[in-house]
Each structure stands twice: as C-alpha cells, then as structure tokens.
C-alpha positions as CSV (number, residue, x, y, z in Angstrom):
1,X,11.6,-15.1,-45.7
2,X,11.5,-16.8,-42.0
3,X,13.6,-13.2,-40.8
4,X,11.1,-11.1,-42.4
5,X,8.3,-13.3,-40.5
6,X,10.2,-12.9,-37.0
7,X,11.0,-9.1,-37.9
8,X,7.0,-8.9,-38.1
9,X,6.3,-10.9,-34.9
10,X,8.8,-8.6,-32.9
11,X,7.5,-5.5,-34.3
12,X,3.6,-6.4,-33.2
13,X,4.7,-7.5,-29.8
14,X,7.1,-4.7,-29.2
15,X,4.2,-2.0,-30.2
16,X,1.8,-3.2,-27.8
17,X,3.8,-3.7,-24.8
18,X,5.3,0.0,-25.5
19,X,2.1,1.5,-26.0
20,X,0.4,-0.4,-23.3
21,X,2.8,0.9,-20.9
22,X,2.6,4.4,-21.7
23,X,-1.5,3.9,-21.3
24,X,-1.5,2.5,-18.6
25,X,0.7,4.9,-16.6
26,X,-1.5,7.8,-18.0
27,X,-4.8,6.1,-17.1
28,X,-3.2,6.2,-13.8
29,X,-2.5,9.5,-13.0
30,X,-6.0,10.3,-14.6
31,X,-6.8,8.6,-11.1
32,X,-4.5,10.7,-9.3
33,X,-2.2,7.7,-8.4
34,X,1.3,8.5,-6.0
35,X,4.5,7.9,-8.2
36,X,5.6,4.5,-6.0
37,X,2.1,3.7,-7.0
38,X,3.2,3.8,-10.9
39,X,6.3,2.7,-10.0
40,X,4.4,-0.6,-8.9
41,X,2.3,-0.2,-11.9
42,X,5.4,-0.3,-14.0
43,X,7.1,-3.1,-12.4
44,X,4.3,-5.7,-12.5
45,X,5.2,-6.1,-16.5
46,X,8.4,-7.9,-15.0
47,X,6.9,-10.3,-13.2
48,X,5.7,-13.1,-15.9
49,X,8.9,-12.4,-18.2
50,X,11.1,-12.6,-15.0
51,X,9.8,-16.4,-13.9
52,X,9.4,-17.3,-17.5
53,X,12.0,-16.3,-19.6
54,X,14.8,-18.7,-18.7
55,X,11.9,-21.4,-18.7
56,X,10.7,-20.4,-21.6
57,X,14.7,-20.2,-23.2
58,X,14.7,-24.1,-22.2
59,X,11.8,-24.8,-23.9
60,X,12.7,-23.2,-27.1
61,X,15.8,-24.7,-27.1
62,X,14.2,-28.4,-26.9
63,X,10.8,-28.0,-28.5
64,X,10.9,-25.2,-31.0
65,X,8.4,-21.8,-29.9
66,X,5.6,-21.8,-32.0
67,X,3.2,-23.4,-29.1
68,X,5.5,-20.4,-26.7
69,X,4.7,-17.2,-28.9
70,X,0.7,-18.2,-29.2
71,X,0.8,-18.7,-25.4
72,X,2.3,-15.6,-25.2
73,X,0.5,-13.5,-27.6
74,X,-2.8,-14.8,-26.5
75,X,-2.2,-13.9,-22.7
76,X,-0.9,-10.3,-24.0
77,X,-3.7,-9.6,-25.5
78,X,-6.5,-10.8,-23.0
79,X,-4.3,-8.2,-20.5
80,X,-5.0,-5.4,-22.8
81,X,-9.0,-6.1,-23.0
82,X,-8.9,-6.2,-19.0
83,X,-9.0,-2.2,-18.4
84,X,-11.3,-1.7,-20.8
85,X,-13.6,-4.5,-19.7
86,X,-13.1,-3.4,-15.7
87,X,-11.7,0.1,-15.6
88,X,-9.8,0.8,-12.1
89,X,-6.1,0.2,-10.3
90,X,-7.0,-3.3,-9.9
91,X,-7.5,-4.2,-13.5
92,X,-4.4,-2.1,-14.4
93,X,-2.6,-4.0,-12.1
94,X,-4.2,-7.2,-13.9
95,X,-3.0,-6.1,-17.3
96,X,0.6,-4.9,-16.9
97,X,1.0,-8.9,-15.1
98,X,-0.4,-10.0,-18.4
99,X,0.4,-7.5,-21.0
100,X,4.3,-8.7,-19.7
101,X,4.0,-11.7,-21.7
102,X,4.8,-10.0,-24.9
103,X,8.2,-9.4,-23.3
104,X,8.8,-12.7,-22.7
105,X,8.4,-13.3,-26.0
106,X,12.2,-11.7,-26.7
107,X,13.6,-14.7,-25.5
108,X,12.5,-17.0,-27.9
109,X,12.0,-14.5,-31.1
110,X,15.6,-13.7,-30.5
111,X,16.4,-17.2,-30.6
112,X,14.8,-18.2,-33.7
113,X,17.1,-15.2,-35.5
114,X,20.1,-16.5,-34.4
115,X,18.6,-20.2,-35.4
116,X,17.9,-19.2,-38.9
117,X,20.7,-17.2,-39.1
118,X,24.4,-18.4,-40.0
119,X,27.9,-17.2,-38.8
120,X,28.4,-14.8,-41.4
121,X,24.6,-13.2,-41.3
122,X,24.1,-13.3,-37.9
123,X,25.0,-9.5,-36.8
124,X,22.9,-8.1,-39.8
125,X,20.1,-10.2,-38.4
126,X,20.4,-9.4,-35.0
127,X,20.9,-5.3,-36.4
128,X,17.4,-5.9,-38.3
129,X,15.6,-7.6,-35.6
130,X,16.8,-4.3,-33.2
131,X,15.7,-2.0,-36.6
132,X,12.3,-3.7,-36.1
133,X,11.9,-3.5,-32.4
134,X,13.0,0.1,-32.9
135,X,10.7,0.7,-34.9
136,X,8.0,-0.6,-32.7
137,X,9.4,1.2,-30.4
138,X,8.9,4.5,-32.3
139,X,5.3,3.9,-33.1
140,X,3.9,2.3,-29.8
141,X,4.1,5.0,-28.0
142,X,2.5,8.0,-31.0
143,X,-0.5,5.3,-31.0
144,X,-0.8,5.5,-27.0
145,X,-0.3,9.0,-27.1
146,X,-2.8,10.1,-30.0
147,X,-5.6,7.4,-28.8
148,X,-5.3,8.4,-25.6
149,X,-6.3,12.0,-25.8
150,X,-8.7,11.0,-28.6
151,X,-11.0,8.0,-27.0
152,X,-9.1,7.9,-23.2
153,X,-7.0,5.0,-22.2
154,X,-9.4,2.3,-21.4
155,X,-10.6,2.5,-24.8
156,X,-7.1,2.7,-26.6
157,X,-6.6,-1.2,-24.1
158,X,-9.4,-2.2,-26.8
159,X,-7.6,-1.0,-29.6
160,X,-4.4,-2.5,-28.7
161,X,-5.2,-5.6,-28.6
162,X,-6.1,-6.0,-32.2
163,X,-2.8,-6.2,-32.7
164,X,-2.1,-9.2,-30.9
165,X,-5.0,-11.0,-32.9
166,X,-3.0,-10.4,-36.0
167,X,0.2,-12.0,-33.8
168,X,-2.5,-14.4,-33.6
169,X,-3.0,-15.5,-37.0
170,X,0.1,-14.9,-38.3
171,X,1.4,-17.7,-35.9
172,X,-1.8,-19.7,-36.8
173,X,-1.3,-19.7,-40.9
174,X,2.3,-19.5,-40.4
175,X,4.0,-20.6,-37.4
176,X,4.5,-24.3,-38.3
177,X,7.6,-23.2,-40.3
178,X,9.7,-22.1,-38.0
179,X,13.2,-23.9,-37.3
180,X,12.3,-26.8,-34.6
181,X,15.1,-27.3,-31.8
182,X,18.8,-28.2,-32.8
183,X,19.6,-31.7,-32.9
184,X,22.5,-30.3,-30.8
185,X,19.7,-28.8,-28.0
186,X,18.9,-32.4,-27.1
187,X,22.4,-33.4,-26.0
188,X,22.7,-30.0,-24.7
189,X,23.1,-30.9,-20.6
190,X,24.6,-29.2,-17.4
191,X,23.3,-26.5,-14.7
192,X,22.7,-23.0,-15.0
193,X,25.6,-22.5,-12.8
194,X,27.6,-23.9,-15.9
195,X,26.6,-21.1,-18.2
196,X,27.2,-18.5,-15.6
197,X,30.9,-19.5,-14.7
198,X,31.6,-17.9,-18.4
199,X,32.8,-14.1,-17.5
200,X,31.5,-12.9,-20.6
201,X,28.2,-14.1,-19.8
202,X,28.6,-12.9,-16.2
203,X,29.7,-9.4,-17.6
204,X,27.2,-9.6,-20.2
205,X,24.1,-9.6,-18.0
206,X,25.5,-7.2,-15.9
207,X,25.9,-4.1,-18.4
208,X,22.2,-5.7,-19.8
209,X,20.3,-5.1,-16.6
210,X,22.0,-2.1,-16.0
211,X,21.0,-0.5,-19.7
212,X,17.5,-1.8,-19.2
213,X,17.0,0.1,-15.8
214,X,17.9,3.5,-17.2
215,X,15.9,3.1,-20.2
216,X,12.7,1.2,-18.2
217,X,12.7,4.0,-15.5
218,X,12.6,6.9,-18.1
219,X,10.1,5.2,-20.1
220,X,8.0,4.9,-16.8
221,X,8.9,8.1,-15.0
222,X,9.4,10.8,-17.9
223,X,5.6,10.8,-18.5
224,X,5.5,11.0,-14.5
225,X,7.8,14.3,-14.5
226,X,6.5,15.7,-17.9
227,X,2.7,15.5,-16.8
228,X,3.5,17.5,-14.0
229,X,5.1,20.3,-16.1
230,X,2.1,20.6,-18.2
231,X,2.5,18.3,-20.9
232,X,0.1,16.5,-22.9
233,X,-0.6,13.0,-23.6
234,X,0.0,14.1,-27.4
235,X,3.4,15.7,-26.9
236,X,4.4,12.8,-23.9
237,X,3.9,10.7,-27.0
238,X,6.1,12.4,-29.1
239,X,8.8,12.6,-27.0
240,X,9.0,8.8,-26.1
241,X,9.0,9.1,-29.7
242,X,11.8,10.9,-30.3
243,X,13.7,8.4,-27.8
244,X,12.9,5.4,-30.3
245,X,13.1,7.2,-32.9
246,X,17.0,8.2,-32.1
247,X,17.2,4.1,-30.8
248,X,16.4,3.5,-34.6
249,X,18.5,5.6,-36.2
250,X,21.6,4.8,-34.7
251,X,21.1,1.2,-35.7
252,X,20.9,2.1,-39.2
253,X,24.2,3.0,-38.9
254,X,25.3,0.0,-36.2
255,X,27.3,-2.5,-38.8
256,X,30.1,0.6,-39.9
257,X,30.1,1.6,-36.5
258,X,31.4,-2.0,-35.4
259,X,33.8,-2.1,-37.7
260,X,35.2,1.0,-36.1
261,X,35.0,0.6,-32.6
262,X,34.6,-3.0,-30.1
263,X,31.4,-4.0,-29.1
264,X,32.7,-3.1,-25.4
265,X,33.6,0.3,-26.0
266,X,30.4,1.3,-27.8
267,X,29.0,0.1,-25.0
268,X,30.6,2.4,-22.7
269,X,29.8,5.4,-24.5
270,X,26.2,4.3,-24.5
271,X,25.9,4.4,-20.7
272,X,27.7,7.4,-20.2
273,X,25.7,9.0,-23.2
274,X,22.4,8.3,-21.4
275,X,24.1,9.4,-18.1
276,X,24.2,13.0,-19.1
277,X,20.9,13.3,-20.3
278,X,19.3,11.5,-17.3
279,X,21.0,13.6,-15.4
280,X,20.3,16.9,-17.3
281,X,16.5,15.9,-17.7
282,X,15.0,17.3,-14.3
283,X,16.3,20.7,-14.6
284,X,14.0,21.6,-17.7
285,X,10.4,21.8,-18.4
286,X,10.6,22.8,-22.4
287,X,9.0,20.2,-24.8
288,X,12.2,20.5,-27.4
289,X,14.8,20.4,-24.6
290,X,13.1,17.1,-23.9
291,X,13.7,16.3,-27.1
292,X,16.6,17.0,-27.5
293,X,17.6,15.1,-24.1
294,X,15.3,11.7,-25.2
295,X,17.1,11.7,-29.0
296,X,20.4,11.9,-27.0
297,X,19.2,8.6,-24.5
298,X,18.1,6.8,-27.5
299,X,21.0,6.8,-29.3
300,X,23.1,5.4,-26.5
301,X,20.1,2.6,-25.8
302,X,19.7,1.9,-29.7
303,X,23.8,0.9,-29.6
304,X,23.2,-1.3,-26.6
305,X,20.5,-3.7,-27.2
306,X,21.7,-5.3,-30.2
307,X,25.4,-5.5,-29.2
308,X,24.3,-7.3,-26.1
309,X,22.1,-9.3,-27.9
310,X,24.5,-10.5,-30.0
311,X,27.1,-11.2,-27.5
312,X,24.9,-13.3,-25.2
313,X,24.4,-15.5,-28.1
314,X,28.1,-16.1,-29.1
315,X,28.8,-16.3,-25.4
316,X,26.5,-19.4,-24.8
317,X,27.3,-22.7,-24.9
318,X,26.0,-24.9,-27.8
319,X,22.3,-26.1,-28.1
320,X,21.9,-24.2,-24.9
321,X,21.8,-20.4,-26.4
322,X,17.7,-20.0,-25.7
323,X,18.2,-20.7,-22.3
324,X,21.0,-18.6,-21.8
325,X,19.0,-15.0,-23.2
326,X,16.6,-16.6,-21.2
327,X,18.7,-15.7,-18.2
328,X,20.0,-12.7,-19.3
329,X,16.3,-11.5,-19.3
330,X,16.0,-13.3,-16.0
331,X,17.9,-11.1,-14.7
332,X,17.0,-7.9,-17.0
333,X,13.4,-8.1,-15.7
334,X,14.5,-8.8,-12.5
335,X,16.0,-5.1,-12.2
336,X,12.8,-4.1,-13.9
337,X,10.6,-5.5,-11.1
338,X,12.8,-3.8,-8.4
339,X,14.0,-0.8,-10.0
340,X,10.6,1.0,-10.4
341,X,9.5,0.4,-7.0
342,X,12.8,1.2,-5.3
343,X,12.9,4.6,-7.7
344,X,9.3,4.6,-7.1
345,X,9.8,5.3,-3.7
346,X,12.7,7.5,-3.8
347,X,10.7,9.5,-5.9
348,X,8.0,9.9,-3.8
349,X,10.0,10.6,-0.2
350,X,12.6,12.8,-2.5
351,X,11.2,14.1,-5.5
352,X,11.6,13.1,-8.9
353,X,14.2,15.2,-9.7
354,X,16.4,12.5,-7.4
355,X,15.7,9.5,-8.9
356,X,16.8,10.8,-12.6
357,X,20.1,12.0,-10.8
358,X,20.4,8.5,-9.5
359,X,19.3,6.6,-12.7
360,X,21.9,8.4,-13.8
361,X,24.5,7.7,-11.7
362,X,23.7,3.7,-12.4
363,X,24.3,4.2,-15.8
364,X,27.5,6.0,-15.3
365,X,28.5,2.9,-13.4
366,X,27.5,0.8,-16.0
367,X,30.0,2.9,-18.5
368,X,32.8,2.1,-16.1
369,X,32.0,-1.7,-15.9
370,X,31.8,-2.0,-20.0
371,X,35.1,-0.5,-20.6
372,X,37.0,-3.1,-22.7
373,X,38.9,-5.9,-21.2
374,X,41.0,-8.7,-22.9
375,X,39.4,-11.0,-24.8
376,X,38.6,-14.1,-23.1
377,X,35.6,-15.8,-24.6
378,X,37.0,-18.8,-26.5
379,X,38.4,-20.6,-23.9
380,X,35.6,-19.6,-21.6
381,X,33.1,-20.9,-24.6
382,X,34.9,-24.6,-24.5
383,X,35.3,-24.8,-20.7
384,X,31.9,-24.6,-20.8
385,X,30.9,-26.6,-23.5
C-alpha cells in the first residue's frame, strides 16, 4: 500500500513539472524570446533542486519527508499560479525557480521506495516507481500541449496547479504513514567526501548527469527546433509524447532485460542509442520522423533512470542512502542549470542544428564511460561504511 501511495505522489509531481516546462517554453516564444533566452528559461528549474537536494537527502535520512514533500509540493504549485497571476518573462522566470521544487522532490520519494522496500523487492520497486514517472512523463506533456492551443499557456499555469493541491491532500490525510528515518540514519556520520571516495558512486553520478543533459536539452530545445519548422503546440505535445511514451515502454520490459544483460552495459547502449537520434534530429522537419527519432531517445532514457537509480542506492553507505541521491541530483541539476545556457548560447551564435550534434556527441561519451568494468562495489561499500 505505502508503494502505491509514493507511485501516486511521483506521478502528480512528475506531470506538472513536465507539463510546466513544456508551457512555459511555449509561452515564451509566443513572446518571441532568443533561444539562450529559453535556454535560461529552462535552466532556472535547476536551481532550487540543485541547493536543496543533498540537503534535502540529509533531512530525509534523519527526520523522515513528510514535512519535505508538503514544502515542496506547496512551493510547486504557488510557481505554477505565478504566470497566470502576472503574465510576462519575469514571472516565467519566477515559476520555473519554483515550479523546480517538484524535482527536488525525487530525492526523497526515491528514498522512501527503497525504505519500504526490501532486498529482494527492491528492483521491482524502483522499476514501478520509473513505470510511474514514465507515465507522468507521457501525459504531462499531451496536457501542456492540448491546453495550450485550447486556453493559451498562462491559463493551462492555472490548471496545473490543481494538481499539486491534490499532492496536497494526499500528503495531508495520508502522509503521517510514511516510514520515519532508520534507526541506523542517526548513527549514520562522516563527510560527503566519504561517500564520494566510493568509484561506483563517482561513476555513478557521472553517467547520471550525463543522461540527464541529453534528455533535459531535447526536452527544452526540440519544441525550440520543431516550432520553427511549423509545428504545432498539439503535435510538439505529441511527440514529447512519444519520447515518454517509448521511456515507459521499455521499462515494462526492464526486469528480463537485467537478467540478460549488466546494469553497465544497458547503460552503454542507452547513451549511444540517444546519440544517433540526437544526432539525426536536425536534419528533418517531418512530424513521424520525429517520432520515430523521440520513440528511439526514449527507449535509451527509459533504461537509464531506473538502473541508475537503483545503483546509487546500493552504492551508498548505510543510513546515509537519502543523502547520497541527494548528491547524485546535486550534481544531475547542476548540469541542468549549465547545460541549457551553455547550449543556449551555442544555439543562438551557431544554430540549432549544432547544439543537437553536440548533445549528441556528450552522450556518445557517456556510452564510452558506462562500458562495464570489474566489479568493485563491496569492498568500496565497507571502506566506506
């Protein structure tokens, strides 16, 4: 029962931050904003999750997150209600700083599954709670899209945030039975420098900011690019779509194909997967090639995010694994605050068309680095411990 209440809390969160994005990048080229404009736009969501997520993991670890996923939800959703209360680039600006609070909420909803999990249901947990967030992931962006052209983006901010008053109550009614800290989280001491001397961790957040740049900077830039060919909000919305869609699919399918292949290896393919169709994107302006290329993405992204997932958790140290996703996502939205802005700019001094050759070639990098290696993490696990 407490899975199926997380499952829910990660599926409302994870469908307004994805359709919040989306909106607010429309509503800003409805302004006729630059792309390094956007870009800027899109990396203001990192900012709260980057200074609060390994804060936030800490907390979680000590003092359970109930009072952290109300704070959260609550600041998500006043960000939503600030374009529609004061339309312009300033209140945008306003509510992708805000709306960024529903991804810090990952750190410690992810926690909690692997706390009411055990050993032996942990990966089907950690599959469903990716199932969940894919499918979040899938619908966000239709609602964006469809509400968009059918009441304009301020509006559809309004909208939105209903959504995070059911977060609201469910946390409200609810929320006092989730797990409270370990005993084991008290005792739990030692720097962050600790946890990062593991080379699994190390590793770890390495191939995990590298996955989240390719898939933040489509999510940002393909409405960009597609806009520009002629695309509607509508079909824009479908094909981010069809690039969850594909990232929910594949996990259906992510226990047998664990069994065949290491975590490592699937996630090499899954970089060099979404390395030809970055790559390949550019050079078309055909709604079905785009789908084609966004299905292919998101079944290289939808093999990532739980195998990394699941790896930072059995990497960590005991009683200190909230604060260690916490700095994986340090670091993930780290990438996401610099990445747009640096691609932002490419994109503006070199043309779009550059900064998906480029994206791409990151991600082909990221294959190399995830290429398997021996198997070092027990000893690294007590060294640390």
């Amino acid at each position: 029962m407490l899975t199926l209440y997380v499952l829910a809390l990660a599926a409302l969160s994870g469908t307004a931050v994805r359709a919040g994005n989306m909106v607010l990048v429309l509503y800003a080229l409805k302004l006729d904003s630059s792309a390094f404009v956007i870009g800027l736009l899109g990396a203001m969501f990192a900012v709260l999750p980057m200074l609060f997520s390994m804060p936030a993991g800490k907390l979680a670890d000590r003092y359970g997150s109930r009072a952290l996923l109300l704070f959260c939800v609550v600041g998500s959703g006043l960000g939503l209600l600030v374009p529609w209360a004061f339309p312009g680039m300033m209140a945008m600006f306003i509510a992708a700083v805000l709306i960024g609070l529903s991804l810090a909420m990952v750190v410690p909803l992810q926690n909690l599954m692997g706390l009411v999990s055990t050993p032996e249901t942990r990966a089907r947990n950690f599959a469903n709670f990716s199932l969940g967030m894919g499918v979040a992931n899938l619908i966000g962006p239709l609602i964006g899209g469809f509400f968009v052209d059918l009441a304009g983006p301020a509006t559809t901010c309004l909208y939105l945030s209903l959504l995070n008053v059911a977060g609201v109550a469910m946390l409200l009614a609810w929320g006092r039975r989730l797990p409270r800290a370990p005993a084991v989280a008290a005792k739990a001491t030692g720097s962050v420098y600790a946890i990062l001397k593991i080379g699994n961790v190390r590793r770890t957040i390495a191939t995990s900011s590298l996955i989240n740049i390719g898939r933040d900077l489509y999510q940002v830039y393909f409405p960009v690019y597609a806009h520009g060919v002629g695309l509607s909000a509508s079909l824009i919305g479908i094909v981010l779509a069809t690039n969850f869609g594909a990232e929910l699919t594949v996990r259906l399918f992510l226990a047998r194909l664990l069994k065949k292949f290491r975590e490592e290896q699937l996630l090499s393919y899954a970089f060099f997967i979404g390395a030809v169709s970055l790559v390949l994107m550019p050079f078309f302006q055909s709604v079905y090639v785009f789908i084609v290329l966004s299905f292919m993405l998101g079944l290289g992204m939808g093999c990532a995010q739980p195998i990394i997932t699941m790896l930072m958790f059995n990497y960590s140290p005991a009683g200190r694994t909230g604060e260690a996703l916490g700095l994986r996502m340090t670091f993930i939205h780290m990438t996401k605050l610099i990445g747009p802005v640096l691609f932002g700019a490419i994109g503006s001094g070199l043309g779009l068309a550059a900064m998906f050759v480029l994206n791409a070639a990151v991600m082909a990098g990221g294959g190399m680095l995830s290429q398997p290696r021996k198997r070092t993490q027990p000893a690294e696990r007590s060294a640390a411990s």
